[in-house]
C-alpha positions in Angstrom: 0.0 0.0 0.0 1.6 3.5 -1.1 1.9 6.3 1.2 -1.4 8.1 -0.7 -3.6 5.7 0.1 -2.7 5.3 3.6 -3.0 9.2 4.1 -6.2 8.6 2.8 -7.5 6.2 4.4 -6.4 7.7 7.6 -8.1 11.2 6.6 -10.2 13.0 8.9 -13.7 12.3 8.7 -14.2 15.9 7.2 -12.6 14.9 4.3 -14.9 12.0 3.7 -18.3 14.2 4.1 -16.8 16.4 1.5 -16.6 13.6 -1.2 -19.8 12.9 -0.1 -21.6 16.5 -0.4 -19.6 16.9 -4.1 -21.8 13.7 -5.2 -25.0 14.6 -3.9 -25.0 18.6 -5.8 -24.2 16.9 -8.6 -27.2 14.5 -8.0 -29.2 17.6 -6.9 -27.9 19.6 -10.3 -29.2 17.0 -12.4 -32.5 16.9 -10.9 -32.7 20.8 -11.1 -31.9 20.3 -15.2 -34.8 17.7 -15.2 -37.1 19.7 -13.4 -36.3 22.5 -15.6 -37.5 20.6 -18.8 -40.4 19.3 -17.1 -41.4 23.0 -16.7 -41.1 24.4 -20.0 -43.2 21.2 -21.4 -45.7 22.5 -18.7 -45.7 25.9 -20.0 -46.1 25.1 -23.3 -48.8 22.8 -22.6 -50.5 25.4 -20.8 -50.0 27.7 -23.5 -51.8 25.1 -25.8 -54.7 25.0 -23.4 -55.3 28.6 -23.4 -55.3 29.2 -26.9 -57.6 26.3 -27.1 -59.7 28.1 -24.7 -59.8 31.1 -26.0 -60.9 29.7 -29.3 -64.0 27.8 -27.7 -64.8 30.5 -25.7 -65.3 32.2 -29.3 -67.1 29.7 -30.8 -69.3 29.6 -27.8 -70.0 33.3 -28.0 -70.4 33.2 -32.0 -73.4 30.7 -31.8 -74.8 32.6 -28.7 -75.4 35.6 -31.6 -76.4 33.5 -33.8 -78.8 31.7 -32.0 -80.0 35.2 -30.6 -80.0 36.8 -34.4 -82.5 33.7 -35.3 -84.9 34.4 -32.5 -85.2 38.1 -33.6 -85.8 36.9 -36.8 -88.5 34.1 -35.6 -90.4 37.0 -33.5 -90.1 39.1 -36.2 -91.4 36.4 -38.9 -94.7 35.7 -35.7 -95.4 39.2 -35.3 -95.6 39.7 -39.3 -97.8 36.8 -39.6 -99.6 37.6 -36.6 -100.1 41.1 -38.7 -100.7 39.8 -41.7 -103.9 37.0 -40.1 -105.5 40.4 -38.4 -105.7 42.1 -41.8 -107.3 39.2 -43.3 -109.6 39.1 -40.5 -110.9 42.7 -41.5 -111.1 42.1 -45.2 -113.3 39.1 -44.2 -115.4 41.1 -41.7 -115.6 43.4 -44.9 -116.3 41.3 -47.3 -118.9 39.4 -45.0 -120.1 43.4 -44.9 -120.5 43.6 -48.7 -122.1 40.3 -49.1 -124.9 41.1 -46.9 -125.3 44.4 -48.4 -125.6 42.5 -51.8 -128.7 40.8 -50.6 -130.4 43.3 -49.1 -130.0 44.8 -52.9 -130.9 41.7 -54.8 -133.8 41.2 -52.2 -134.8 45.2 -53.1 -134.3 44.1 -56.4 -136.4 40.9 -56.3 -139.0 43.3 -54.8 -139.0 45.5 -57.5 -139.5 42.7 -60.2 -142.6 41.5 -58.3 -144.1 45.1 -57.7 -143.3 45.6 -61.8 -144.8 42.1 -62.0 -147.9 42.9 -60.7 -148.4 46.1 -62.7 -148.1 44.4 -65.8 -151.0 42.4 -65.0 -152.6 45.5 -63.8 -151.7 47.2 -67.1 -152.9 43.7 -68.8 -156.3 44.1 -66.8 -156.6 47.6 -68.1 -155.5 46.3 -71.7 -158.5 44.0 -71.5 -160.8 46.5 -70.0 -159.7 48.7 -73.4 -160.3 46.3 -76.2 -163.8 45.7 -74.5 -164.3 49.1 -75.5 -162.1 49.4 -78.4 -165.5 48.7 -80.8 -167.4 51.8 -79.8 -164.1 54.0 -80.8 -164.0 56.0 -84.0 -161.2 55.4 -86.2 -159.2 58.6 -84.8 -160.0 56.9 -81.1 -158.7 53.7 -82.4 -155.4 54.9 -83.7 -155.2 56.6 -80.3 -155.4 54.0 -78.4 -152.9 52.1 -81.1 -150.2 54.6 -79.8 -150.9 54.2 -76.4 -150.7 50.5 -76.5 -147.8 50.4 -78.1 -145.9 53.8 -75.7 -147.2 51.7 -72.9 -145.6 48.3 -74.1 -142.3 49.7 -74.5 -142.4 50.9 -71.3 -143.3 47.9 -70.0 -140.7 46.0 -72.1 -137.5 48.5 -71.0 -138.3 47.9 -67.6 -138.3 44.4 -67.6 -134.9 44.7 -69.3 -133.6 47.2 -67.0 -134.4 44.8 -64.0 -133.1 42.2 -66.0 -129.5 43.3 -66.1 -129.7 44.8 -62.9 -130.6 41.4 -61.6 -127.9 39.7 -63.2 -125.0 42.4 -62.1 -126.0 42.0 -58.4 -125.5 38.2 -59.1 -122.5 38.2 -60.8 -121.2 40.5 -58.0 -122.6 38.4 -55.3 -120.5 35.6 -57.0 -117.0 37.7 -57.1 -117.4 38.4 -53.3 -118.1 34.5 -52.5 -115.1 33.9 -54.4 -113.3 36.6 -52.6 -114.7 35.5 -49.0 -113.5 31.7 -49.9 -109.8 33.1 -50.9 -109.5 35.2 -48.0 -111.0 31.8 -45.3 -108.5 29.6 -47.3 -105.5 32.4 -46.1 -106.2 32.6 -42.5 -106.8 29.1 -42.7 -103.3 28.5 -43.6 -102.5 31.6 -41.5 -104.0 30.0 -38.6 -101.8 26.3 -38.6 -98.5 28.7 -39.1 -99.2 30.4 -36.0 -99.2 27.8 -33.3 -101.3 26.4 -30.5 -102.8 30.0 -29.6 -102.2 33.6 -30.5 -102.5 36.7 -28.7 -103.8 40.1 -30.1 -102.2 43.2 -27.9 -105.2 45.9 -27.7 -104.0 48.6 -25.5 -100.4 49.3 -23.5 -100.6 52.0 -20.8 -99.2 52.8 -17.0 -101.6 52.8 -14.0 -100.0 55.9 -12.2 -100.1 56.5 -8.6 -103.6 57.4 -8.4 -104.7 54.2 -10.0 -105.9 56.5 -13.2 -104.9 55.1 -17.1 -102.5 57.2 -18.9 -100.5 56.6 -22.1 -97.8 58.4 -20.7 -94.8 55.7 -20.7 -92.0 57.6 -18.9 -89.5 56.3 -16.8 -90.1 58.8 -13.4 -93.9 58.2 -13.8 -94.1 54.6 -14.5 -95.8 52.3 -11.7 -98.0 49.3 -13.1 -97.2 48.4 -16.8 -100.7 47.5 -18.0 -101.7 45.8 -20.9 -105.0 44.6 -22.1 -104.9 41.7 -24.2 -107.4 39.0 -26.3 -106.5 35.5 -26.6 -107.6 32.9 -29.0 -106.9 29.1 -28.6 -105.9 27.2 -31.7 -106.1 23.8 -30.6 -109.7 22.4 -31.1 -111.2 22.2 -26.9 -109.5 24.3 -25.7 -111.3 27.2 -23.8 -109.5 28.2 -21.0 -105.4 27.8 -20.1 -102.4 29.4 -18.1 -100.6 32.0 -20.3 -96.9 32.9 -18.6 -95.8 36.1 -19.1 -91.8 37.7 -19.4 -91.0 40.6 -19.6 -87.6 41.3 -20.5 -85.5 44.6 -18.7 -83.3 46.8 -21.6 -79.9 44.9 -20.8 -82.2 41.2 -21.6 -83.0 40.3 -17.6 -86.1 38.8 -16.6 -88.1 40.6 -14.5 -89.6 38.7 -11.5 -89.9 38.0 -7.8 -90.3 35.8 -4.8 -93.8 34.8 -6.2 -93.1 34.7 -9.5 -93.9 31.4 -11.1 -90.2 29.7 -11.8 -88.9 31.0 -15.0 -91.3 33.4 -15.5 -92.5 36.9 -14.4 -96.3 36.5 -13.5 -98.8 34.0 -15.4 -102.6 34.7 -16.0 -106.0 32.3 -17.1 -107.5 33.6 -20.1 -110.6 32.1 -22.1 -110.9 32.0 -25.4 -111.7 34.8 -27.6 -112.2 37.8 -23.9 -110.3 40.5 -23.2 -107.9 40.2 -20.1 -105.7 42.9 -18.5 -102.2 42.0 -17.1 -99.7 44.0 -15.0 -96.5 44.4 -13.6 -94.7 46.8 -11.7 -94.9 49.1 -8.0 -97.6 51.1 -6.9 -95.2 53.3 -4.9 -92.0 53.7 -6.6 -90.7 53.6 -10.5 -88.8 50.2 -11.3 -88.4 50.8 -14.8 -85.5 52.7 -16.4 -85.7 53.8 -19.8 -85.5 51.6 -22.7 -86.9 49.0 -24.6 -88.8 46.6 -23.2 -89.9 42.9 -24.8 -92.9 41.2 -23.1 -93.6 37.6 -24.5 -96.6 35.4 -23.8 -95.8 31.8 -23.3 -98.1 28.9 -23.7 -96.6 25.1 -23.7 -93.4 26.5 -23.5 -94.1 28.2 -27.0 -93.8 32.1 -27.3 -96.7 32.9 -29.4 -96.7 36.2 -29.3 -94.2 39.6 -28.2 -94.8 43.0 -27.3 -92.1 45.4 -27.9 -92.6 48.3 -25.5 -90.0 51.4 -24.9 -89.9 53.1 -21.7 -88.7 56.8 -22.2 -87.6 59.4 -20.3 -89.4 62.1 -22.1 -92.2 60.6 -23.8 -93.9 57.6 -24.4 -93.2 55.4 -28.0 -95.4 52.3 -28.7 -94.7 50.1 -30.7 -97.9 49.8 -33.5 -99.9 50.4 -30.3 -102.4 53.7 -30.0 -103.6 54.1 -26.1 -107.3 55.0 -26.4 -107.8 56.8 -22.5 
């Protein structure tokens, strides 16, 4: 054994430890270089995630507008149709207007036939009652009464053929407004199955001020109980009477509601088929609308089957299509 690895092995115990420590940083180093690449892999993985987040998050908010887009465009196609069905409604009430009209004229016609009628067999009488005395007539009488016999047939003759063609012109006319009538029965007919299970017809949108008195006045300081009067007519054959939900929809899109409010909705209300029904919402004491505009939807089987669209101001009152009659 050589003189260095007897000093060695006779070293101080200090000496030893150091050897020791020297192995275990370098242990410790190499774990700190691992630990390093473990990180950036983390990073970069997490820099993966985000971006995949981010670009979910904008898918997720692109078919939020686009499923909000196609319900604007749905109300808007209901409230059209809903438009379109009350016009029809009033051409028929019209036309059902004009076709009783037409009677009454063909029956005042009809009348007028049997009243000429019945003095052409008068005038016949009096035509008999002449040629029993048409013997005892000189020759100037007889060619007198020639003339009038043949003035008072003509007579007799146009009128028949004036009540003749007025006859058939209040027929064909009767006819065209059958026709009509049938058209206009077939389009609400088809009208009616493109609307739904029930549809609602707003009459009248005013506030109930503090003194529990009507007033078209819709602005925001004077506001207390939105009212609106409203007819409802049922679609589905037996049906007479249902729950309609109502929601009515703040400026920023928040449903307004309370404690009582049925769950998902802002109040509810029983209507029967084809009466008028006033609904409300708001506070007798204080103002809780701010201006804006307003959406109000009626809801019936989870359908909306018809919306309001009503602006608060804080000037003066805009309804829309709606004229408040005090």
């Amino acid at each position: 054994m050589d003189e260095r690895t007897k000093r060695q092995e006779t070293s101080s115990p200090g000496f030893m430890q150091t050897l020791y420590l020297e192995e275990e940083i370098a242990f410790l180093e190499q774990g700190i270089v691992e630990s390093k690449e473990n990180l950036e892999n983390l990073e970069n993985e997490l820099a993966q995630t985000e971006k995949k987040k981010a670009e979910t998050e904008e898918q997720i908010k692109n078919v939020l507008e686009n499923a909000e887009k196609k319900k604007m465009m749905l109300l808007g196609e209901i409230t059209s149709h809903t438009k379109q069905k009350r016009e029809l409604e009033e051409q028929c009430a019209k036309l059902s207007a004009r076709i009783e009209q037409a009677n009454d004229d063909l029956d005042g016609k009809s009348k007028e036939l049997q009243d000429k009628d019945a003095a052409v067999e008068e005038a016949d009488k009096q035509l008999e009652a002449i040629k029993s005395e048409r013997r005892r007539m000189s020759r100037k009488g007889k060619i007198a009464f020639i003339i009038l016999l043949v003035v008072s047939a003509a007579i007799i003759v146009f009128g028949a053929v004036y009540c003749k063609e007025q006859i058939s012109w209040l027929r064909y006319s009767y006819q065209r407004a059958e026709e009509r009538k049938d058209d206009a029965l077939a389009e609400l007919s088809a009208l009616e199955e493109y609307a739904g299970l029930a549809m609602v017809k707003v009459n009248n949108v005013y506030n109930e001020d503090i003194y529990n008195e009507k007033t078209g006045d819709l602005e925001s300081s004077e506001m207390r109980i939105l009212r609106l009067d409203v007819s409802v007519h049922f679609l589905e054959n037996g049906v007479k009477e249902a729950v309609i939900y109502v929601d009515i929809y703040r400026p920023d899109g928040s449903l307004m509601s309370e404690d009582t409010s049925p769950e998902g909705h802002t109040t509810s209300f029983s209507a029967i088929d084809l009466n008028d029904k006033t609904i409300g919402w708001g506070n007798a004491k204080e103002s809780i609308y701010t201006g804006g505009t307003y959406w109000v939807d009626f809801v019936y089987k989870d359908e909306v089957i018809h919306s309001q669209k009503v602006i608060i101001s804080q000037e003066e009152s805009i309804l829309d299509g709606i004229t408040f009659y005090p």
